[in-house]
C-alpha positions as CSV (number, residue, x, y, z in Angstrom):
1,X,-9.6,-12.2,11.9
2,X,-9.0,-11.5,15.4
3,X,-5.4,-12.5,15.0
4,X,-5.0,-10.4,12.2
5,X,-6.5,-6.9,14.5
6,X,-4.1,-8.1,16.6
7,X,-1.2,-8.2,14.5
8,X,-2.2,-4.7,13.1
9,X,-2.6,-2.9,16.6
10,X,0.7,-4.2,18.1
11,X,2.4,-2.8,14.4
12,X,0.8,0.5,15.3
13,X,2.0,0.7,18.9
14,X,5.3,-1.0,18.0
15,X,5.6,2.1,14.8
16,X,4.4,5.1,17.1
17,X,6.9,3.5,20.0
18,X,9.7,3.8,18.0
19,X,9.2,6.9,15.6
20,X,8.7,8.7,19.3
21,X,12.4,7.3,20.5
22,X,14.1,8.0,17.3
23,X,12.0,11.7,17.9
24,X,13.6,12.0,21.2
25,X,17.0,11.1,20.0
26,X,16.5,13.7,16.7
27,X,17.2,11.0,15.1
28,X,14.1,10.3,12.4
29,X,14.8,12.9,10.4
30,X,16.5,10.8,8.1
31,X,13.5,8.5,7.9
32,X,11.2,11.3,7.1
33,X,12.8,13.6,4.5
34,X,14.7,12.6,2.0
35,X,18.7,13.5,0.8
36,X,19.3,16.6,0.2
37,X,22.3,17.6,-2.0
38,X,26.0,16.9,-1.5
39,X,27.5,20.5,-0.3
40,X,30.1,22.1,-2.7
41,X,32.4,24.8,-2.3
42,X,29.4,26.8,-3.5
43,X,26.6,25.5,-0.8
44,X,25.3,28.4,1.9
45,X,26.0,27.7,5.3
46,X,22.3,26.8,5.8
47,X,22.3,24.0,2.9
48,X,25.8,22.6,4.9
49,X,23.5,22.8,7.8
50,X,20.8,20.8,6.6
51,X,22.8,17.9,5.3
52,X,24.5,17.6,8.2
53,X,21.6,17.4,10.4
54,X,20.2,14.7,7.6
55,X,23.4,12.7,7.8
């Protein structure tokens, strides 16, 4: 049991470690939101925007 609390807590730090990196680096985004659409000739500038800041 004790190993297992382990385990769990060094998961949590290890997680929270390195969502905050990827944070600093802008680069979770893509873990947290899902695709949006493909731009087409039709897209606005600000649905270019997004996808670009996804990819």
């Amino acid at each position: 049991m004790e190993i297992a609390l382990c385990f769990l807590s060094s998961l949590q730090v290890w997680k929270e470690s390195i969502l905050l990196h990827l944070g600093c680096l802008d680069l979770d985004y893509a873990l947290r939101k899902e695709e949006p659409p493909v731009p087409t000739a039709a897209s606005t500038p600000a649905e270019i925007a997004l996808y670009e800041r996804w990819e």
